[in-house]
Backbone as JSON Lines, residues from 0, in Angstrom:
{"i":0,"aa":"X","n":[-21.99,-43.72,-29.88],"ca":[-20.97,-43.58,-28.9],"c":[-21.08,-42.2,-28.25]}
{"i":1,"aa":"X","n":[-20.99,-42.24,-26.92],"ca":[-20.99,-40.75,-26.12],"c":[-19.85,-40.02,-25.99]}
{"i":2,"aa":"X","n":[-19.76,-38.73,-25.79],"ca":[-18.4,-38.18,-26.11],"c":[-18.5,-37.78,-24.41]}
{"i":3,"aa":"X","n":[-17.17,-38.09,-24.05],"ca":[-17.17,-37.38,-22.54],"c":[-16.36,-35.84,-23.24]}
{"i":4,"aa":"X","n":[-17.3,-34.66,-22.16],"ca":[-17.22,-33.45,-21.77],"c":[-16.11,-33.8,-20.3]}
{"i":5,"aa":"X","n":[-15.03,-32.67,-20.57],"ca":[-14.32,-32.73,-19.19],"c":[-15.17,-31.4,-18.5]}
{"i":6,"aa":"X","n":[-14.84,-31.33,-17.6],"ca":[-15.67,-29.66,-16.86],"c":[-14.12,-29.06,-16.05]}
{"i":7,"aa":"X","n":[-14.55,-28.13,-16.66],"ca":[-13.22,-27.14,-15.31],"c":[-14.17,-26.29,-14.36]}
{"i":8,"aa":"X","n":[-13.88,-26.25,-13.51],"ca":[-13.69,-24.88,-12.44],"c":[-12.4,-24.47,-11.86]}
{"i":9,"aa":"X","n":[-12.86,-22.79,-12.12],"ca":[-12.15,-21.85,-11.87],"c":[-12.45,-21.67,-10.44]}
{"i":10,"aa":"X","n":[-10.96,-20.93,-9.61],"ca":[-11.43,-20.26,-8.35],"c":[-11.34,-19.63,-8.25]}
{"i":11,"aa":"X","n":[-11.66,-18.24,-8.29],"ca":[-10.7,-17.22,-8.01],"c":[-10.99,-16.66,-6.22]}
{"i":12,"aa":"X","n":[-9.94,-16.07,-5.89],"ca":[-10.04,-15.36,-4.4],"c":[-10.99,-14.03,-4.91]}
{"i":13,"aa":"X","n":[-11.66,-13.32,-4.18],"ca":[-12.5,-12.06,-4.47],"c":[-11.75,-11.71,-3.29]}
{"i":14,"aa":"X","n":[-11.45,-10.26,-3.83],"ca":[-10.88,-9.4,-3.54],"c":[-11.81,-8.43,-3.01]}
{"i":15,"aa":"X","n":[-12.07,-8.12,-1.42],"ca":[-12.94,-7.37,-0.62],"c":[-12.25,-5.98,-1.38]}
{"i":16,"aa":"X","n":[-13.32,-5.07,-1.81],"ca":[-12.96,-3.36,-1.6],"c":[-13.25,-2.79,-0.43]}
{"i":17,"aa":"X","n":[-12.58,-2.23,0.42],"ca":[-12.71,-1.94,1.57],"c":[-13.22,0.05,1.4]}
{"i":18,"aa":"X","n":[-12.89,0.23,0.02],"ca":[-13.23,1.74,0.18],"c":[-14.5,2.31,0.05]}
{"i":19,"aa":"X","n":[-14.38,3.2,1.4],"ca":[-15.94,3.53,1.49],"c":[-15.82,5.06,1.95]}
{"i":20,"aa":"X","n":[-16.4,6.2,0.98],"ca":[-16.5,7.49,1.11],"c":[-16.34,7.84,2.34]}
{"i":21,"aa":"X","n":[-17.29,7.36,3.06],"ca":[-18.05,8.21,4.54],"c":[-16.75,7.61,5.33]}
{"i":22,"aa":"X","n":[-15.48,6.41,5.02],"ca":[-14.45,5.75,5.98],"c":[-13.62,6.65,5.21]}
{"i":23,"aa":"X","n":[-13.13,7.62,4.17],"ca":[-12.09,7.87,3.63],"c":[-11.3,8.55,4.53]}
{"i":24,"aa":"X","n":[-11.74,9.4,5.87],"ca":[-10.69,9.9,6.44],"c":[-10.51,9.15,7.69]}
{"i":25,"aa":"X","n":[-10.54,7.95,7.96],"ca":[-10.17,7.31,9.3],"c":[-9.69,5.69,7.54]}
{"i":26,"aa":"X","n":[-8.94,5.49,7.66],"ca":[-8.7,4.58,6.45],"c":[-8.12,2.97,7.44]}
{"i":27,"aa":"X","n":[-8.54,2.03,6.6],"ca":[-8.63,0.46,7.56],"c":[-7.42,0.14,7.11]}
{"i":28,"aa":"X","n":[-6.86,-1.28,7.04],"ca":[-6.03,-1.36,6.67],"c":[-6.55,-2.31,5.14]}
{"i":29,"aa":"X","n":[-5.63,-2.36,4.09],"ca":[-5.84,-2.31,2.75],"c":[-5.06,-3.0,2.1]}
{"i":30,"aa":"X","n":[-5.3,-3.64,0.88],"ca":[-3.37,-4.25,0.27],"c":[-3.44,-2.76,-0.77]}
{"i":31,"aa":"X","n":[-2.2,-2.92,-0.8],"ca":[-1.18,-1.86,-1.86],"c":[-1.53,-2.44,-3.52]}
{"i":32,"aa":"X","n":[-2.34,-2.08,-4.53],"ca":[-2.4,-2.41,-5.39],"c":[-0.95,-2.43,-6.2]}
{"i":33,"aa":"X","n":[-0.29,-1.9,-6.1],"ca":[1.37,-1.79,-6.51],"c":[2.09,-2.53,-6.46]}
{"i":34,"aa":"X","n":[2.35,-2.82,-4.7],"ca":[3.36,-3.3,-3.85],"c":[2.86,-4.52,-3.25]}
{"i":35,"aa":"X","n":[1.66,-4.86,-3.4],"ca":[0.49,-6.02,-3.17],"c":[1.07,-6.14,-1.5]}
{"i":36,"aa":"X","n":[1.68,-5.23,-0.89],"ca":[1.77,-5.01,0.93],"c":[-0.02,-4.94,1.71]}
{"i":37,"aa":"X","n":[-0.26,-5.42,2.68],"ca":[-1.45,-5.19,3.5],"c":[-0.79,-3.88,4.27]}
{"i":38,"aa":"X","n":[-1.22,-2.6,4.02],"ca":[-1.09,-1.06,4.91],"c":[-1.99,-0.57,5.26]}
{"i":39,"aa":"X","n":[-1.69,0.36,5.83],"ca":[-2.7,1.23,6.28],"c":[-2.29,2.97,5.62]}
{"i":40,"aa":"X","n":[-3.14,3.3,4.43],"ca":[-2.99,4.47,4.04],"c":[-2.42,5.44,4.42]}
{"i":41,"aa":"X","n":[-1.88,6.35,4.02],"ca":[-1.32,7.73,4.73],"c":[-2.18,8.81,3.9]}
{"i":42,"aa":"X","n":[-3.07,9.55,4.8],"ca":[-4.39,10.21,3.79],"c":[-3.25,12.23,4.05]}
{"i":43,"aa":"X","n":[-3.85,12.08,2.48],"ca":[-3.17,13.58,2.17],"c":[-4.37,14.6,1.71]}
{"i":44,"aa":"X","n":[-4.44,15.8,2.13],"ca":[-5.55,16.22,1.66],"c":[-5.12,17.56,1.37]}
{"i":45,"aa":"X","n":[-5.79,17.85,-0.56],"ca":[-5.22,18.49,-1.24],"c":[-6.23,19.69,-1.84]}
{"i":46,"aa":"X","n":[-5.99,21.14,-2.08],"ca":[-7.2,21.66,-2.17],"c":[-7.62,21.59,-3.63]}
{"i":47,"aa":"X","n":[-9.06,21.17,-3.74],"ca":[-9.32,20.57,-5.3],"c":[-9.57,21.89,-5.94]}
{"i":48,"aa":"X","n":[-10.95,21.76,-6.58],"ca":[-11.58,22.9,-7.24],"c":[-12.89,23.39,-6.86]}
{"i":49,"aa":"X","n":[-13.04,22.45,-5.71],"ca":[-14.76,22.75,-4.54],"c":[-14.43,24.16,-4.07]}
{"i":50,"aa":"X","n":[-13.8,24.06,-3.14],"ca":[-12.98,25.43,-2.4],"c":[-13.34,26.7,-2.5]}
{"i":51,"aa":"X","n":[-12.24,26.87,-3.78],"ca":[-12.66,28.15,-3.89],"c":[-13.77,28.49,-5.73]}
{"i":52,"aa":"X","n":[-14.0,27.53,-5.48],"ca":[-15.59,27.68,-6.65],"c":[-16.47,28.48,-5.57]}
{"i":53,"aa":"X","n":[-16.64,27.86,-3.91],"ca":[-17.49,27.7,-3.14],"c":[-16.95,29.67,-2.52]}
{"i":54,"aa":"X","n":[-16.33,29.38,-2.39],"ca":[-15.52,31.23,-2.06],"c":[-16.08,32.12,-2.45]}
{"i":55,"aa":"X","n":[-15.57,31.82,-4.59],"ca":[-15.69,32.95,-5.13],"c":[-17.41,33.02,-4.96]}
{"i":56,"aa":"X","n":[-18.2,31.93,-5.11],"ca":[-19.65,32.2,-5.23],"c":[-20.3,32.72,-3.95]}
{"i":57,"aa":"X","n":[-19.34,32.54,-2.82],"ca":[-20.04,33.59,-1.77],"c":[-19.54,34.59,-1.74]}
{"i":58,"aa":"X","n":[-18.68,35.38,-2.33],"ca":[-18.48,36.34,-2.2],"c":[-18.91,37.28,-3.18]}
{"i":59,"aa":"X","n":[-19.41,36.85,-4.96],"ca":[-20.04,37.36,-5.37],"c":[-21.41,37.19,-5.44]}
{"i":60,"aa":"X","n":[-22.17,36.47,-4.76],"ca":[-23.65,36.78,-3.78],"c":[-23.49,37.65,-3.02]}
{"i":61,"aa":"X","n":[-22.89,37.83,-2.06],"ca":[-23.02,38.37,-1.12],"c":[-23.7,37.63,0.14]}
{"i":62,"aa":"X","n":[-23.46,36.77,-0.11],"ca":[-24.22,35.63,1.2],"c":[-22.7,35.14,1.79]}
{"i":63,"aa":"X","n":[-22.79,35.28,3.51],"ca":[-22.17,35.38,4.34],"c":[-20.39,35.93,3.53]}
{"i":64,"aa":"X","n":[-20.58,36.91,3.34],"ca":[-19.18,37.26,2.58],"c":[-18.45,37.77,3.86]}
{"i":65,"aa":"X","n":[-18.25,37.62,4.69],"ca":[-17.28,37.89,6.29],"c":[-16.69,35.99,6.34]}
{"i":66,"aa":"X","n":[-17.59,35.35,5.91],"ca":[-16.88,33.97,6.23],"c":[-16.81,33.28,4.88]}
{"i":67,"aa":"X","n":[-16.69,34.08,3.97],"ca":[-16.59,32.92,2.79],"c":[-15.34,32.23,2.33]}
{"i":68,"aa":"X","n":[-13.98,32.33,3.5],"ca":[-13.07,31.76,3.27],"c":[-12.91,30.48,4.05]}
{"i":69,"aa":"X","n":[-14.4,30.24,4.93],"ca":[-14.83,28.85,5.57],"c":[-14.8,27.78,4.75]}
{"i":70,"aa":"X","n":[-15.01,28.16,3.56],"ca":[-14.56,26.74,2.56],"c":[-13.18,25.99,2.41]}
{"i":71,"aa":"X","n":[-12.47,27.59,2.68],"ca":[-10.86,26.98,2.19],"c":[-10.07,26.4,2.97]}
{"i":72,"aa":"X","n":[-10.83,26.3,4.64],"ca":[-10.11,25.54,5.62],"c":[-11.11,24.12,6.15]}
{"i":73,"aa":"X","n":[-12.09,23.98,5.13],"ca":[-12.86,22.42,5.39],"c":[-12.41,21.23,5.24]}
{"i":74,"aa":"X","n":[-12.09,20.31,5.44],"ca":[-11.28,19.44,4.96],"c":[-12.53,18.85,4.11]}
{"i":75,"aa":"X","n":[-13.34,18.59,5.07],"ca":[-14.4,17.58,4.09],"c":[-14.68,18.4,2.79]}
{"i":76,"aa":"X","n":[-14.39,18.99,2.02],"ca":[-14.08,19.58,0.9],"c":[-13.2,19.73,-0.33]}
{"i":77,"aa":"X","n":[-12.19,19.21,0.79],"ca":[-10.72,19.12,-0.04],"c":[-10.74,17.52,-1.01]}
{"i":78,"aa":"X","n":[-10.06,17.25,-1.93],"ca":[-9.48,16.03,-2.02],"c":[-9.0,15.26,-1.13]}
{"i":79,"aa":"X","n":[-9.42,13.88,-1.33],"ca":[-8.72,13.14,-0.37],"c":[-7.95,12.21,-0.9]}
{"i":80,"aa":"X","n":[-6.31,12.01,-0.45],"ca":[-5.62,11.03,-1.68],"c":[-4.96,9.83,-0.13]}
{"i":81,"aa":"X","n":[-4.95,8.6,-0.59],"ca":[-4.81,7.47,0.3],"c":[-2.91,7.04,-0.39]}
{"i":82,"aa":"X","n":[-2.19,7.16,0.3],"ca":[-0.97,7.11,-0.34],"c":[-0.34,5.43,0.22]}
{"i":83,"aa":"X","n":[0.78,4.59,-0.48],"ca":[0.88,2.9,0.83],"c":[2.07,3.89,1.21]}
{"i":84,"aa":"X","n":[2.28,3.93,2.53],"ca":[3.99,4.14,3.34],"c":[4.98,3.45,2.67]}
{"i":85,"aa":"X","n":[4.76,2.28,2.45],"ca":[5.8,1.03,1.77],"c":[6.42,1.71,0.34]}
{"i":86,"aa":"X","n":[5.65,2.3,-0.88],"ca":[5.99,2.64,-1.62],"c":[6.14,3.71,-2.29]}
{"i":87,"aa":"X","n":[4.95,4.81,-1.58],"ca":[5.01,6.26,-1.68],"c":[4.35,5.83,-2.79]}
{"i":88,"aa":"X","n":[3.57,5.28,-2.83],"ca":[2.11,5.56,-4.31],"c":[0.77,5.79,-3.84]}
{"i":89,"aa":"X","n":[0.05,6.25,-5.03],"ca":[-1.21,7.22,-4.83],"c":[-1.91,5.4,-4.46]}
{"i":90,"aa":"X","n":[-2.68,5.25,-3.64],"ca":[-3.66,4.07,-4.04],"c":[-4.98,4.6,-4.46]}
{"i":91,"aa":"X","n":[-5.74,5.32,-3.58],"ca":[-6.85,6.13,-4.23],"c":[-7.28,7.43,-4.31]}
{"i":92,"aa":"X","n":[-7.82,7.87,-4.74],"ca":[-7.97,9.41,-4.41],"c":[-9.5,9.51,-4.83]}
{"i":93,"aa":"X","n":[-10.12,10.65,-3.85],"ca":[-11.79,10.87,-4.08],"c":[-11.62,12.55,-4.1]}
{"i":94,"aa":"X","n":[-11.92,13.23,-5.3],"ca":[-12.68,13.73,-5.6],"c":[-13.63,14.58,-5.18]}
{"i":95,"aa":"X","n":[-13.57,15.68,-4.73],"ca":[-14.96,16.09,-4.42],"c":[-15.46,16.85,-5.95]}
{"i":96,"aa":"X","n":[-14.89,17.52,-6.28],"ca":[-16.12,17.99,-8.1],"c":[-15.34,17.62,-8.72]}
């Protein structure tokens, strides 16, 4: 006698990541991992520990030490944190060191 096998399939929806380094400061619109809302980020940018690592080491070289506070007004340097409007939560944040 044969035994019947039932079969399942699963579906799941895949969930696009839309985050992409080189897009972090122009941000698309996104769902709210939180608030599961479709937003559009509110980008905050915070000074990490690149900065003034990058400062103090030009200024004790001595390589361009007249501008070595050009680090501390770069943005592309700073942290970048993606906040939803809807809930006032962090959704992602990148890191620069």
């Amino acid at each position: 006698m044969e035994e019947k096998v039932n079969t399942v399939i699963i579906v799941t929806k895949e969930k696009i990541d839309a985050w992409n380094v080189l897009d972090s400061h122009n941000p698309n619109q996104m769902e709210c991992p939180h608030c599961q809302n479709g937003v559009v980020p509110v980008v905050v940018y915070k000074m990490g520990f690149l900065p003034p690592l990058l400062t103090c080491f030009m200024i004790v070289t001595g390589i361009f030490i007249m501008f070595a506070w050009l680090p501390l007004l770069d943005r592309r340097l700073k942290t970048i944190i993606h906040y939803c409007p809807t809930c006032n939560r962090e959704i992602r944040r990148l890191t620069r060191f």
